[in-house]
C-alpha positions in Angstrom: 3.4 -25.5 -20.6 6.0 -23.5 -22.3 7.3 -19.7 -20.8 6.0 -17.6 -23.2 8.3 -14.3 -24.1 5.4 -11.6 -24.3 4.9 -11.8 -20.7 8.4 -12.5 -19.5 8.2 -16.0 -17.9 10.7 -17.5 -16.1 9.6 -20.0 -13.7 12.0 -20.4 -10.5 12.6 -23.9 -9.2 15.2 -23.7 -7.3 14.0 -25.3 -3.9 16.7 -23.4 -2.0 15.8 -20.0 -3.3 12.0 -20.4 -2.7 12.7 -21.7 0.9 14.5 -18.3 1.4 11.6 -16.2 -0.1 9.2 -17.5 2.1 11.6 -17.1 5.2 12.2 -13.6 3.9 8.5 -12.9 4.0 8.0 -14.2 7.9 4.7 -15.5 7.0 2.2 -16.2 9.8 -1.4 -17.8 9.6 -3.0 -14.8 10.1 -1.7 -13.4 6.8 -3.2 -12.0 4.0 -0.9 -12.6 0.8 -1.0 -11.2 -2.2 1.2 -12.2 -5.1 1.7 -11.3 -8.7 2.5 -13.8 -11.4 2.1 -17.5 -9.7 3.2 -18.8 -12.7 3.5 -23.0 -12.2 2.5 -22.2 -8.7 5.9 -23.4 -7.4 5.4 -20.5 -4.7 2.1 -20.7 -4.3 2.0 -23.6 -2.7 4.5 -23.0 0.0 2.7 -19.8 0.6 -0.9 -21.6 1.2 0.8 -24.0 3.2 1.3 -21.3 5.9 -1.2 -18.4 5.6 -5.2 -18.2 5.7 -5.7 -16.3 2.7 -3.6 -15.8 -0.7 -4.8 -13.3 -3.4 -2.8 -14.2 -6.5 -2.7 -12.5 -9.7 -1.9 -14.3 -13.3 -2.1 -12.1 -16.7 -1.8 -16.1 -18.8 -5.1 -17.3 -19.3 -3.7 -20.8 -20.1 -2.1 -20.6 -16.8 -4.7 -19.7 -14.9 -6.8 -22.8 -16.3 -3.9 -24.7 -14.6 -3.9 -22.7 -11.3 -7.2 -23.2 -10.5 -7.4 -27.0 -11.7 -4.3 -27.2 -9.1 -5.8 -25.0 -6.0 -9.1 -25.0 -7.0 -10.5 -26.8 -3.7 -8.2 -24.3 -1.5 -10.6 -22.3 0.7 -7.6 -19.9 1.4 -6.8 -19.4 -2.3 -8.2 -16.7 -4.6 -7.1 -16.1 -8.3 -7.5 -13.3 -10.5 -6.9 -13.1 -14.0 -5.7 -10.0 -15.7 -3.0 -7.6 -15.2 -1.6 -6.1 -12.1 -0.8 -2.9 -13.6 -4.3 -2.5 -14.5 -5.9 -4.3 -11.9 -8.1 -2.2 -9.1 -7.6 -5.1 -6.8 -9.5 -3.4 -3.1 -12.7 -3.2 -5.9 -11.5 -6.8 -6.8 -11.4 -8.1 -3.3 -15.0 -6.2 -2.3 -17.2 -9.2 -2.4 -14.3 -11.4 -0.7 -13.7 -10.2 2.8 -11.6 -12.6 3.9 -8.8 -11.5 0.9 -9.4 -7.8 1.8 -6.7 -5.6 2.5 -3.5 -8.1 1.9 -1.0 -7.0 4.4 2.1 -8.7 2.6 3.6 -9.4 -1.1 5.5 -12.3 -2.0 6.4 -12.4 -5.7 8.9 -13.5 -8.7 8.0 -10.6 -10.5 8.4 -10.1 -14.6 12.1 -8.6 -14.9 10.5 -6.0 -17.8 7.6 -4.5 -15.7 9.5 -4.2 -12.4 9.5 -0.5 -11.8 5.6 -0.2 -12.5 5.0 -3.2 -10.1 7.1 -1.4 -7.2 5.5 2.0 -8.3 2.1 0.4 -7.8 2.9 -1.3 -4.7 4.9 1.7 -2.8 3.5 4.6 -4.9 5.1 7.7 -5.5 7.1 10.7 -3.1 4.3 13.0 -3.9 1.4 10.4 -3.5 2.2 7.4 -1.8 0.1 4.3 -1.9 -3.1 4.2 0.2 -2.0 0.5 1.5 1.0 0.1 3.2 2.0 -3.1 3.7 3.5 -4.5 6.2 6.3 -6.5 3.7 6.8 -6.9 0.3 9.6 -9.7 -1.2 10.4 -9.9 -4.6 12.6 -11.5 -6.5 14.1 -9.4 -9.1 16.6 -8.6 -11.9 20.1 -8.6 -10.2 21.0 -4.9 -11.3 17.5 -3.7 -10.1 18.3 -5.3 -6.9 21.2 -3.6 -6.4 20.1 -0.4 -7.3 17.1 0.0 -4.7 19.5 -1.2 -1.8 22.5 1.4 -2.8 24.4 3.8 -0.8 25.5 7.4 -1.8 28.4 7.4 -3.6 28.4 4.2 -4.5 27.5 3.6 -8.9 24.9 1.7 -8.2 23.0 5.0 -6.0 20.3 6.7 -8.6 17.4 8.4 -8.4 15.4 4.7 -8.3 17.8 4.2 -4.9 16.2 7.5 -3.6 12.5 7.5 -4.7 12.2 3.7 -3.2 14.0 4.4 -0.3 12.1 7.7 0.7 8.9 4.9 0.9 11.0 2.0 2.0 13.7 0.4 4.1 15.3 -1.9 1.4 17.4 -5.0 2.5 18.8 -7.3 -0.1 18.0 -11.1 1.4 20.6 -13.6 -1.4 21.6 -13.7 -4.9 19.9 -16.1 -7.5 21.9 -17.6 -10.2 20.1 -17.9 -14.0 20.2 -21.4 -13.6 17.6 -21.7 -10.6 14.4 -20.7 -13.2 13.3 -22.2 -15.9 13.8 -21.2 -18.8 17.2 -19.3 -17.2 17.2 -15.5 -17.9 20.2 -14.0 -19.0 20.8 -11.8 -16.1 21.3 -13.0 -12.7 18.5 -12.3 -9.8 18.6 -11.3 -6.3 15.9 -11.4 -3.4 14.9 -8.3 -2.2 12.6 -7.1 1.6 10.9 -3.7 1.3 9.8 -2.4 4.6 7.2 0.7 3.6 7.1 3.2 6.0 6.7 6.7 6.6 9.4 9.1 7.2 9.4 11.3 11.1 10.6 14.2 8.9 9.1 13.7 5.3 9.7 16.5 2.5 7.8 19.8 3.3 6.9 19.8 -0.6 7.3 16.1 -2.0 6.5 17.3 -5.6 9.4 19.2 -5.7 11.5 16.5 -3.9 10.7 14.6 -6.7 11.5 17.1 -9.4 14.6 18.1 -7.9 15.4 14.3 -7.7 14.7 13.5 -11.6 16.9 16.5 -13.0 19.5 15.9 -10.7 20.2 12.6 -11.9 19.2 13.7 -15.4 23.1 13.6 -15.8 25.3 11.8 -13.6 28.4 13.0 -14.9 27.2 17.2 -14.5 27.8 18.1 -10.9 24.0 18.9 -9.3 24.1 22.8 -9.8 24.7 22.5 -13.8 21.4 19.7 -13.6 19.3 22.0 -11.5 20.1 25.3 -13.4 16.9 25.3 -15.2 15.2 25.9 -12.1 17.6 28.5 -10.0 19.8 30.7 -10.7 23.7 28.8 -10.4 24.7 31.6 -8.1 21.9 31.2 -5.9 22.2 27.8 -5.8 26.0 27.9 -5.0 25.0 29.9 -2.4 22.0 27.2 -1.1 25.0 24.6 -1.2 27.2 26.6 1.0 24.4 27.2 3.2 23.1 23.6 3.6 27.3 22.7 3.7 27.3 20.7 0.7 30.1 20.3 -1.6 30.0 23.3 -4.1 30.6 20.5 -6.7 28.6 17.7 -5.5 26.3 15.4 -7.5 23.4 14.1 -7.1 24.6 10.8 -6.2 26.8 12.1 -3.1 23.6 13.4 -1.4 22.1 11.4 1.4 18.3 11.2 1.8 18.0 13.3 4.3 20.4 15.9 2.7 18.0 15.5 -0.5 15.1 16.3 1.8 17.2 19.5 3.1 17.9 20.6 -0.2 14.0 20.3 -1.3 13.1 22.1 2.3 15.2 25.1 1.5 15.0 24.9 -2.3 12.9 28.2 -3.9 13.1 28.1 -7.8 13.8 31.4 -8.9 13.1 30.8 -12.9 
C-alpha cells in the first residue's frame, strides 16, 4: 500500500527506533495498550508480543482490511476504525472488558494532528482527562518534541511547554532521523515519555491559569505586563510582580511553573 497524504502517513521501520519505543513504554503482560494509527502494524506487533490486550485505532479503511487480515486470530488484539479525535473509545470498549480502561499509549502519531491527540489524551488545565494513564510514548515531530520537554528561558519554552507540563512529566527518550519511516518526512522526529500526574499544589483557579498562560505568550517579544494589560491595570500588575519578586520586565517564557501557578493564585483582574 502507498502512504496516503490526507492522513499524514509515514510508516517507521527503523528496527532500532521501534525497539526503543517499546523499551520506553516498559510494557508488562498485564497491560492494557492503546495505540493510535498502527499503520503497517510494524509496532503493533512488538506490542502484542508482550501485553494481554492492545486497543488500536486506524482512520484508513484500506488499512484496516490489512490489520485485521494480519492480527485477525490475536485474542489480545482489538481494532477500531475511525478517528481518534472523534472517537468516544470507554463507549467503544463497553462490550469488551478485557480492553477497558487502557492504562498506557504507545503511538507514531500523525505529525499534523499532534496537539489534538495530546489534548485528548492529557486534557486541558481547567478539565483534565478523566483517564490518567499511567504512560504515554509518542513519537513525534522533532520541534514538537522539543517544545513539550523545554525549560524557562530557553526558545523552545512556550505556552505548549507549560499547558503539557502542568498535566505531565515530559522526558525526551532519542532522536529519529527522516530516513527511519517510510516515506521520510521532511522534518526530523524524536521519542517522547509523558508521565500524567497531578500536581500537590495545583492552580486555585485553572481557568484563569490558562488564560493568563495564552495572553502571555500571545507575544513573546512584549515583556508579560504589556501581554496581560487587557486584564489588570499595568500599575497593579507592576505591583503584583514586585510582590511575587519577579522581574518587573519579565516574560512569559522566564516564568517557572510554579511561579506561573503564583501569579494565577494572586492574580485578580481588575478590567
Amino acid at each position: 500500500m502507498k502512504p496516503r497524504k490526507q492522513f499524514g502517513q509515514h510508516w517507521l521501520k527503523d528496527e532500532s527506533v521501534l525497539e526503543q519505543i517499546i523499551i520506553a513504554a516498559e510494557l508488562k503482560k498485564s497491560d492494557r495498550v492503546l495505540e493510535i494509527g498502527p499503520g503497517t502494524g510494524s509496532l503493533t506487533t512488538k506490542i502484542l508480543s508482550i501485553v494481554n490486550a492492545l486497543v488500536s485505532v486506524e482512520i484508513d479503511r484500506d488499512l484496516c482490511k490489512k490489520l485485521a487480515r494480519k492480527y485477525g486470530e490475536y485474542n489480545n488484539f482489538l481494532l477500531a476504525q475511525g478517528d481518534f479525535l472523534q472517537l468516544d473509545l470507554e463507549a467503544l470498549l463497553t462490550d469488551f472488558p478485557k480492553f477497558q480502561n487502557p492504562n498506557k499509549v504507545v503511538a507514531n502519531i500523525p505529525y499534523n494532528i499532534t496537539g489534538p491527540i495530546i489534548e485528548k489524551l492529557l486534557g486541558k488545565i481547567a478539565t483534565p482527562a478523566p483517564q490518567q494513564y499511567e504512560s504515554i510514548v509518542l513519537l513525534v515531530q522533532k520541534e514538537v518534541g522539543e517544545r513539550l520537554v523545554a525549560t524557562p528561558g530557553t526558545k523552545a519554552f512556550g505556552a505548549l511547554s507549560i499547558r503539557v507540563q502542568y498535566l505531565a512529566s515530559c522526558e525526551l527518550i532519542c532522536d529519529v532521523d527522516h530516513r527511519a519511516f517510510y516515506p521520510p518526512p521532511k522534518v526530523d522526529s524524536v521519542v517522547i515519555r509523558l508521565r500524567p500526574r497531578r500536581l500537590a499544589n495545583p492552580a486555585k483557579n485553572p481557568r484563569q491559569l490558562e488564560t493568563l498562560i495564552k495572553l502571555g505568550f500571545a507575544s513573546r517579544r512584549k515583556m508579560l505586563r504589556n501581554n496581560l494589560k487587557s486584564l489588570i491595570d499595568i500599575n497593579d500588575l507592576s505591583q503584583l510582580l514586585e510582590k511575587l519578586e519577579f522581574s518587573p520586565q519579565c516574560r512569559a517564557e522566564d516564568l517557572t511553573m510554579e511561579n506561573w501557578i503564583l501569579l494565577s493564585n494572586n492574580f485578580n483582574p481588575s478590567k
